[in-house]
C-alpha positions in Angstrom: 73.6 70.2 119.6 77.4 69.7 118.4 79.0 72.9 119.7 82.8 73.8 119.4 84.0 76.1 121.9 87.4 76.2 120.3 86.3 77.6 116.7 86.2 81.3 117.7 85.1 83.3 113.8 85.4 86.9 114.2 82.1 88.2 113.3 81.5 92.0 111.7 80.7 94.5 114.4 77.3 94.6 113.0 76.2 91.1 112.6 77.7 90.5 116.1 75.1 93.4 118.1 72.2 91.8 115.8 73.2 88.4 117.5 73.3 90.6 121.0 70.7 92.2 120.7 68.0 89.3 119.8 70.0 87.4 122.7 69.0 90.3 125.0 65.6 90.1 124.2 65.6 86.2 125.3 65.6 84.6 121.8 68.8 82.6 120.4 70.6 84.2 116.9 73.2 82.8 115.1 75.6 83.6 111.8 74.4 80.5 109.5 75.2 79.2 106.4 77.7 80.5 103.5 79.2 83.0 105.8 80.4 80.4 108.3 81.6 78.4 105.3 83.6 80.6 104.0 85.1 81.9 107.4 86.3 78.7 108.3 88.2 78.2 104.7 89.9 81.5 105.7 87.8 83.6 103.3 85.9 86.4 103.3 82.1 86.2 103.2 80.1 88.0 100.9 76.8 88.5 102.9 76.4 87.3 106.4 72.8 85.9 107.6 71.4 85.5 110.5 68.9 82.7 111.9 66.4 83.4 114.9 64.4 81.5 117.2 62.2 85.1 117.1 59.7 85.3 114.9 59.4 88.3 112.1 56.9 90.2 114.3 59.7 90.0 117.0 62.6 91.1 115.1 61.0 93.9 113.7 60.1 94.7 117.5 63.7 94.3 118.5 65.1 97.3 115.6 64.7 100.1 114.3 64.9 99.6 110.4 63.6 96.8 109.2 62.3 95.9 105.5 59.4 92.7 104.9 61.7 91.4 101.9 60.0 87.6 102.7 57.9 88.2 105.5 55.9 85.0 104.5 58.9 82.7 104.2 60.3 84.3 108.0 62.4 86.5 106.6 63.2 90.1 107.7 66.2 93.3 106.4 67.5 94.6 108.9 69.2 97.7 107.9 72.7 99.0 110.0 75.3 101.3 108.5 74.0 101.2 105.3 74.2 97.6 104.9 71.3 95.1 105.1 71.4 91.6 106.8 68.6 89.2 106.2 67.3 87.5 109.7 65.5 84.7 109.5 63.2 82.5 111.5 64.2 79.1 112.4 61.3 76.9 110.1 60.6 73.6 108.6 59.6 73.6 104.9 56.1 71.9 104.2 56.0 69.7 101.1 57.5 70.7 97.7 55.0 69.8 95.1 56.6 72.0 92.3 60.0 70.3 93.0 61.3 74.0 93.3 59.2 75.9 96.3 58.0 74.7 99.8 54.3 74.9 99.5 54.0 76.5 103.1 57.0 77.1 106.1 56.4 76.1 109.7 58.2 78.5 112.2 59.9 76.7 114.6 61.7 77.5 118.2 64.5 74.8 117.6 67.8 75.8 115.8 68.1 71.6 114.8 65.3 71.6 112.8 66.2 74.7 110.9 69.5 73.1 110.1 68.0 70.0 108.7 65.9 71.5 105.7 69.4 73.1 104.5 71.3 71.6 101.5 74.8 70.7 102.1 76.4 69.5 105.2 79.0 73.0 104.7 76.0 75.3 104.5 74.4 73.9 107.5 76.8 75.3 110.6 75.4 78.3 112.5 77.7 80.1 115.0 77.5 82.5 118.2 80.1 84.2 120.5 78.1 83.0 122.7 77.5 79.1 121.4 80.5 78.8 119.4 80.0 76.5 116.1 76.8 74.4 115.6 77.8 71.4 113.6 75.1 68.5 113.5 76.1 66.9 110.2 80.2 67.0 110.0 80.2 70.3 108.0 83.9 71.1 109.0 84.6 67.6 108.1 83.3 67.7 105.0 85.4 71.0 104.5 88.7 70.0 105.6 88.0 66.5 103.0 87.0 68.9 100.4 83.1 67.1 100.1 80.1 68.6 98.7 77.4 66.0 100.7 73.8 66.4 101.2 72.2 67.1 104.6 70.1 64.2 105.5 69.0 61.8 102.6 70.0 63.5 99.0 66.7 62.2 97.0 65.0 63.9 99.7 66.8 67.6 99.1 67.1 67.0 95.8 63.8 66.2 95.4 62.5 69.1 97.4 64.7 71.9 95.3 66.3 70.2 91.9 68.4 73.3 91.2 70.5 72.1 94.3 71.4 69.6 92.2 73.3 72.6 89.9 74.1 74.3 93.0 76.3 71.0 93.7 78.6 71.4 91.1 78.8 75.1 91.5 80.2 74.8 95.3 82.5 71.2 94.0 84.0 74.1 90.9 84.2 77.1 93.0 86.8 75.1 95.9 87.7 72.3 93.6 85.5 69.6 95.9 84.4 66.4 95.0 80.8 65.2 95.3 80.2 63.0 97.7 79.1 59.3 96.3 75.5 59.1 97.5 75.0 62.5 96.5 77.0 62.3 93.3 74.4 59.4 92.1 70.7 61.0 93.5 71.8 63.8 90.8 72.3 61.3 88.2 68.9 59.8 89.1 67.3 62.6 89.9 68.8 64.8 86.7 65.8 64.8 84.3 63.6 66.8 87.4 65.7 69.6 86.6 63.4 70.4 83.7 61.0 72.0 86.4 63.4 74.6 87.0 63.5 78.6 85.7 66.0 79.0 83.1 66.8 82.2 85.0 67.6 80.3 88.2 69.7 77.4 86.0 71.2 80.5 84.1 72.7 81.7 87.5 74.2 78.1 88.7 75.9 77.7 85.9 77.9 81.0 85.2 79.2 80.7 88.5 80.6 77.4 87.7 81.8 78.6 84.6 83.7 81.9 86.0 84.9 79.3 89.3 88.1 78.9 89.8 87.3 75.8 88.2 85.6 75.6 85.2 86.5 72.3 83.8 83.4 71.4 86.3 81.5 72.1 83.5 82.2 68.2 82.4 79.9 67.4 85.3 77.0 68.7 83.6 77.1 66.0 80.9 78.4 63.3 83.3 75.4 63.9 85.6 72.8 64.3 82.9 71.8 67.3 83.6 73.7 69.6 80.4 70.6 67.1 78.9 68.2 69.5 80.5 69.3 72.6 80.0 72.1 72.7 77.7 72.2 69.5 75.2 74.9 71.1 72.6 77.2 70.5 75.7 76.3 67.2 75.1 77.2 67.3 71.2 80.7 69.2 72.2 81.7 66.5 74.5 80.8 64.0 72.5 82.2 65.3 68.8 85.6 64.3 67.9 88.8 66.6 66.1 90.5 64.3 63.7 92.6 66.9 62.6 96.4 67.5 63.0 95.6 71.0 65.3 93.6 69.2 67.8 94.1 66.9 70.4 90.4 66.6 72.3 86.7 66.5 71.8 85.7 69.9 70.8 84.0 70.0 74.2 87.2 68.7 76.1 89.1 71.4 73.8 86.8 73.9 75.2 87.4 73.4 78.8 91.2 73.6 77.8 90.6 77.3 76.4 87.9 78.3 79.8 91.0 77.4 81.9 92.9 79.9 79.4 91.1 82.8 79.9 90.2 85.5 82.9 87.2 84.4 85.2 85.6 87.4 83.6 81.9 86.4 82.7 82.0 87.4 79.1 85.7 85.6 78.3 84.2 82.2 79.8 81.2 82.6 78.8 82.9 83.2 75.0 85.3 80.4 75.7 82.4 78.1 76.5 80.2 79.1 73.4 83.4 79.6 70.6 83.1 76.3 68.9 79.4 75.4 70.3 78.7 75.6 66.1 81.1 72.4 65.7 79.0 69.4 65.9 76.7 70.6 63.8 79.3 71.4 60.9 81.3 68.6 61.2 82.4 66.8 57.8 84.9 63.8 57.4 86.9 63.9 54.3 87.7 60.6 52.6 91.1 60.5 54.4 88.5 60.6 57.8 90.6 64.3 58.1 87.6 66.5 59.9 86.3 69.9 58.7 84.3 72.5 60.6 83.9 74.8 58.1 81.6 77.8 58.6 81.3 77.2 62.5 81.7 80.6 64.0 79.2 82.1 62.3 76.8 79.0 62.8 77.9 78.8 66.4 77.4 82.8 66.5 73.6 82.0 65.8 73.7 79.2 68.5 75.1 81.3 70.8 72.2 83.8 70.8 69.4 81.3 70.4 71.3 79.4 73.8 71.5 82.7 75.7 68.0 83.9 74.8 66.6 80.4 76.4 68.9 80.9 79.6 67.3 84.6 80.2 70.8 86.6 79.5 70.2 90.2 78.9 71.2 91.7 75.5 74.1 93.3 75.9 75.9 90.6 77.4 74.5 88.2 74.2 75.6 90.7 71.7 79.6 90.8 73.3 79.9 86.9 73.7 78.0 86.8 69.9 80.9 89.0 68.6 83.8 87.0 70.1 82.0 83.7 68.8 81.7 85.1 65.4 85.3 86.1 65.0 87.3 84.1 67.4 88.6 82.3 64.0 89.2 85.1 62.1 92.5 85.2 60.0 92.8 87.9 57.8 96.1 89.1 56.1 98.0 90.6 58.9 98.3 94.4 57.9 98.0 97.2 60.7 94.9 98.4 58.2 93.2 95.1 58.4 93.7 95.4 62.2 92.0 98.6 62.1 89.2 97.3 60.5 88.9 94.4 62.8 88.7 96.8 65.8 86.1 99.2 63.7 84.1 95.9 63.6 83.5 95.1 67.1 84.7 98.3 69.1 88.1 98.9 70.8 86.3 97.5 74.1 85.8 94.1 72.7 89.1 93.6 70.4 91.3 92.6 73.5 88.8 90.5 74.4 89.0 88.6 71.2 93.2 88.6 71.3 92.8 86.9 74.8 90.0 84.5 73.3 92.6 83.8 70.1 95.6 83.1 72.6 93.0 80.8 74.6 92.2 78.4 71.9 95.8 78.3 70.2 96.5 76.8 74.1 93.9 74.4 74.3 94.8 72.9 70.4 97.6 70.5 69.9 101.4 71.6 69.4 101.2 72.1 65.5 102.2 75.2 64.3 101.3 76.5 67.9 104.5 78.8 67.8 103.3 80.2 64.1 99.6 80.6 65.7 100.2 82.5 69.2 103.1 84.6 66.8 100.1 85.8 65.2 98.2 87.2 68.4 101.4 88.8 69.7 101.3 90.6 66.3 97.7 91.3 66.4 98.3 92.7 69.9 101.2 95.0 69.0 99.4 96.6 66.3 96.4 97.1 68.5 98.9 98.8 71.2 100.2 100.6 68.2 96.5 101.7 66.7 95.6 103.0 70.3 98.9 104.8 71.0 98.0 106.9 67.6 94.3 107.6 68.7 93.5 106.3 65.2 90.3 106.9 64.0 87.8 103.9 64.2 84.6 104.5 63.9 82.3 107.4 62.8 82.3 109.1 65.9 86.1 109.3 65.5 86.1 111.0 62.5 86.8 115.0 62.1 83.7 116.1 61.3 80.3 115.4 62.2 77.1 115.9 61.1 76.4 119.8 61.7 79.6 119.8 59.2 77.6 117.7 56.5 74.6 120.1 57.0 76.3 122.7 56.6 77.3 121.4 53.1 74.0 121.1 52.2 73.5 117.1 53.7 70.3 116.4 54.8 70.3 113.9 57.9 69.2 110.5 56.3 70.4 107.5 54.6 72.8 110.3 51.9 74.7 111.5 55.3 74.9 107.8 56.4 76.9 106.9 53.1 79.1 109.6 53.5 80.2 108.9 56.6 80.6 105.4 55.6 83.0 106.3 52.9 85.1 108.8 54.8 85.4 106.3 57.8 86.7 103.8 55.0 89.3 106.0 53.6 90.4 107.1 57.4 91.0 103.4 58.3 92.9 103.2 55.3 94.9 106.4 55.6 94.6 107.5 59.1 96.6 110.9 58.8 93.5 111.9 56.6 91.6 112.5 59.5 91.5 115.7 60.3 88.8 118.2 59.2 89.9 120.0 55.9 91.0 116.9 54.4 87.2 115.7 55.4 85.8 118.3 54.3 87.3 118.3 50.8 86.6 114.0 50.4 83.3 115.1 51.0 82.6 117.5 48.5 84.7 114.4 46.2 81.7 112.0 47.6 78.7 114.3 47.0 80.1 115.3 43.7 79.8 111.8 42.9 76.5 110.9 44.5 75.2 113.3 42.4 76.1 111.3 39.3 75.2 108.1 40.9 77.9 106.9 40.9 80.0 104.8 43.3 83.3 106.7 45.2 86.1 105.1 44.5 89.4 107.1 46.7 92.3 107.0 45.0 95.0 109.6 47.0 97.5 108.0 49.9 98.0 104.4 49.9 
């Protein structure tokens, strides 16, 4: 085995008496994987496993809370403090004749052969006080070069588990690696087998490149043929051109330019990634060869869903990034009251959201009229600041009265209470000093008054 004695990783007090105690029992134990990873690049792991020359029968023997989470597959919770840390057996994966699952494990005394079946060469160190660092494929080499490399032959992982070709670029965009040549051209070979994968496991590969510290990484995708697979409007964004005097890029390059502009919050880059998805498709070339995109938000919108629905996201997130697609090119007449309507529109939640997504893309256009442009979202921004220091009212729930009022007055709950809310919610966003609940009271007798003539309410008080 290739130890260092030198490396010395301070292990949690808990991971460190599961090694001891396994060791006292006669079997080896090691930290493995991510967690040694991440120690030696001076960060702090998320999850720490263990690996065992025990077998789950054996661990289970050896403490006191344990939970079968993959019994079959070796694996074994062991529960300390609150916390659980998966131990696993060392084993050897049988063939993989789904391209994504071993069809049977082999359990296995020797902590080599466990190494072996891992992915990348800085995923495949195991450590002990006791051993120091196990490195049998220059892990820490590959981490001080900054290389994503397969262990062993990359057709042969790659071809065992294709979404460790994703995986790839997730670990080159989250420490800004490169992908080793031999391994960079098995994916591009190997891309198309991608297409046995979940969508749910593909779904989870890529948001983590996307919220990386490096989302420009997102390029690889399309360079390795894999965006082909899973994602082909990528495709369409990288390769669609913006002849236009406010662009500089592809719409796709343009789009890594605004994902580099925004938080590594899930939504915003997921938003950033999907704002001008609607472009290729509603491209037109004038006769000067000046190009238009009209209509894209709200075609892109509909993308957006459609794409997200394919990838497994859950509702809610769909419906926020749907919203910031839909209006991220929004422009209308800058008025505090069209502001308020904005923000009545999509919720005082989302609104920032959209400011930051507007700043984004004015940064990732050219320089024309950029100073005009990111004006603009300043103002936006200070009447937002201004619309929340008021407690303006913004939606129904806002509003001084509420139904039990309405009933009162004789309102039935049904679609005649709906359209009076409607109304006074209109005139409050309008005239907000309205809202309080005698003025209310009296606009709605105004409303039903003219209900009852069939009529449509038109206000004409405060301006």
């Amino acid at each position: 085995m290739g130890t260092n004695d030198n490396v010395k990783i301070e292990l949690p007090r808990d991971v460190s008496f599961i090694i001891s105690e396994l060791e006292g029992k006669g079997y080896e134990a090691y930290a493995v994987g991510g967690c040694i990873r991440d120690s030696l690049l001076g960060k702090t792991p998320d999850d720490w496993d263990i690996t065992t020359s025990a077998s789950p029968e054996e661990v289970k023997a050896v403490f006191q809370r344990t939970i079968d989470t993959g019994i079959k597959h070796g694996t074994v919770t062991v529960r300390l403090h609150g916390r659980s840390y998966e131990v696993t057996t060392f084993r050897i994966d049988g063939d993989y004749s789904d391209g994504r699952h071993p069809d049977n494990v082999e359990f296995v005394k020797n902590l080599d052969e466990d190494l072996k079946r891992r992915d990348f060469t800085i995923n495949a160190m195991a450590y002990s006080e006791k051993a120091g660092i196990i490195d049998l494929f220059n892990g820490r080499e590959d981490l001080e070069k900054g290389i994503i490399r397969c262990v062993g032959v990359s057709r042969e992982r790659f071809s065992e588990d294709a979404l460790r070709m994703m995986r790839a670029v997730r670990f080159a965009a989250r420490f800004g690696f490169s992908i080793e040549e031999s391994t960079y051209e098995a994916i591009k070979d190997l891309a198309p087998t991608l297409s046995k994968v979940s969508a749910e496991r593909i779904r989870v590969e890529f948001e983590k490149t996307l919220i990386s510290d490096h989302p420009e990484f997102a390029r690889e995708f399309y360079l390795l043929g894999l965006s082909k697979v899973f994602l082909p409007e990528w495709d369409a964004c990288l390769e669609c051109p913006q002849n236009t005097v406010h662009h500089l890029y592809t719409v796709g390059e343009h789009t890594i330019r605004v994902m580099q502009n925004v938080s590594n919050d899930h939504i915003m880059r997921l938003a950033a990634f999907f704002h001008d998805i609607g472009k290729p498709v509603s491209r037109k070339t004038d006769k000067k060869g000046h190009d238009h995109f009209v209509g894209h938000p709200v075609l892109g919108a509909a993308m957006t869903v459609n794409i997200m629905k394919r990838l497994k996201y859950d509702n809610a997130t769909i419906d926020k990034v749907r919203v910031l697609v839909e209006r991220h090119d929004d422009r209308p007449a800058l008025t505090i009251e069209n502001i308020r309507h904005e923000i009545s529109g999509m919720g005082k939640e989302i609104y920032p959201l959209l400011l930051e997504l507007r700043h984004a893309d004015v940064m990732g256009q050219s320089d024309f009229h950029r100073e005009e442009k990111l004006n603009r979202v300043s103002e936006s921004r200070r009447y937002f600041d201004e619309i929340c220091s008021e407690n303006d009212a913004l939606s129904v729930r806002d509003l001084a009265i509420k139904g039990r009022d309405l009933i009162e007055m004789g309102i039935d709950k049904g679609p005649s209470m709906g359209i009076i809310f409607d109304e006074l919610l209109a005139i409050v966003l309008k005239n907000p000093e309205l809202n309080e609940r005698d003025s209310l009271i009296s606009l709605t007798k105004s409303i039903i008054n003219v209900i009852k003539h069939g009529e449509p309410f038109v206000y004409e008080g405060c301006k």
